[in-house]
C-alpha positions in Angstrom: 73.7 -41.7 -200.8 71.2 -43.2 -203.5 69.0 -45.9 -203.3 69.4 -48.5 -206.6 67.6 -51.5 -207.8 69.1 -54.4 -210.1 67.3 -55.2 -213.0 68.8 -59.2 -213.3 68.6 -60.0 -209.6 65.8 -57.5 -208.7 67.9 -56.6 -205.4 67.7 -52.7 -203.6 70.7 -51.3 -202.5 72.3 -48.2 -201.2 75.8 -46.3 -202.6 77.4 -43.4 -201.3 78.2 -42.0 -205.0 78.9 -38.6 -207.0 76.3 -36.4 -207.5 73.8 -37.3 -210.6 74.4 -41.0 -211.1 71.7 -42.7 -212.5 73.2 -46.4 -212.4 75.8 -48.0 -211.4 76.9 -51.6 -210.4 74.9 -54.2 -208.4 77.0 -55.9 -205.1 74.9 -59.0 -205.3 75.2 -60.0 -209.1 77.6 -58.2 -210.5 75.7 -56.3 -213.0 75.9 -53.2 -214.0 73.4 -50.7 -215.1 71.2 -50.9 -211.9 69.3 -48.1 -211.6 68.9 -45.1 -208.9 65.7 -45.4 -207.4 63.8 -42.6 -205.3 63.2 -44.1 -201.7 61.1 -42.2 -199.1 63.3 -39.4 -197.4 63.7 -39.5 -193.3 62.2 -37.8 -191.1 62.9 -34.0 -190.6 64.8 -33.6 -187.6 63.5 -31.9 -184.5 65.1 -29.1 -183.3 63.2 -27.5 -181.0 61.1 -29.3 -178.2 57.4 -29.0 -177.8 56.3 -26.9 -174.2 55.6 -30.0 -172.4 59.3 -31.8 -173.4 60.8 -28.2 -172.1 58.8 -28.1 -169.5 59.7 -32.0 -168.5 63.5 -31.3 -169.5 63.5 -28.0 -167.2 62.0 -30.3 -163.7 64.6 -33.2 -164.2 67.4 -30.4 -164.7 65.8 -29.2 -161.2 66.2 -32.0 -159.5 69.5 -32.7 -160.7 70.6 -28.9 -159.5 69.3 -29.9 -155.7 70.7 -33.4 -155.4 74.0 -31.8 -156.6 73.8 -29.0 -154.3 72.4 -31.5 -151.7 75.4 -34.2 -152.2 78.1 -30.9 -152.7 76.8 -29.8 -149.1 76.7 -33.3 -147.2 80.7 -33.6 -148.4 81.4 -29.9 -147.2 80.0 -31.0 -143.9 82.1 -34.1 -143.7 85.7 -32.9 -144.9 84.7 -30.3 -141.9 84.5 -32.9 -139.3 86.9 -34.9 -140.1 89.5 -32.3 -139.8 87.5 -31.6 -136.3 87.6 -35.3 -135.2 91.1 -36.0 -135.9 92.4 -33.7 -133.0 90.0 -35.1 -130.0 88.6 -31.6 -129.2 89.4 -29.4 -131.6 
């Protein structure tokens, strides 16, 4: 992906393009020998979190474990009385 700009209609564009081009054609006028520009690369991705965001991820992974467990339990406990219920006095 390189970033071009048009000499005859001064517009700045992107191409997906081979490796080394140095111009090629503009989509707004038509005309060719735009040249590549350099633009400002993007940000470096982050792939590790800081203490605090692990620390932060860790708690909300907590409190996911326990209403899990919590909502896994309450279900146990009602499949088990209703197969109770369904015969009077089981």
């Amino acid at each position: 992906m390189y970033e071009f700009h048009c000499g005859s209609c001064d517009a700045r564009f992107e191409l997906l393009t081979d490796v080394g081009t140095e111009s090629a054609s503009c989509p707004e006028c038509n005309a060719t020998g735009a040249e590549r520009v350099l633009s400002a690369p993007g940000a470096p991705f982050k792939l590790t979190k800081t203490g605090a965001d692990r620390r932060k991820q860790e708690r909300r992974n907590d409190a996911l474990r326990k209403r899990t467990k919590a909502d896994f339990k309450a279900k146990r406990k009602r499949a088990h009385e209703a197969r109770r219920t369904p015969g009077g006095d089981g």
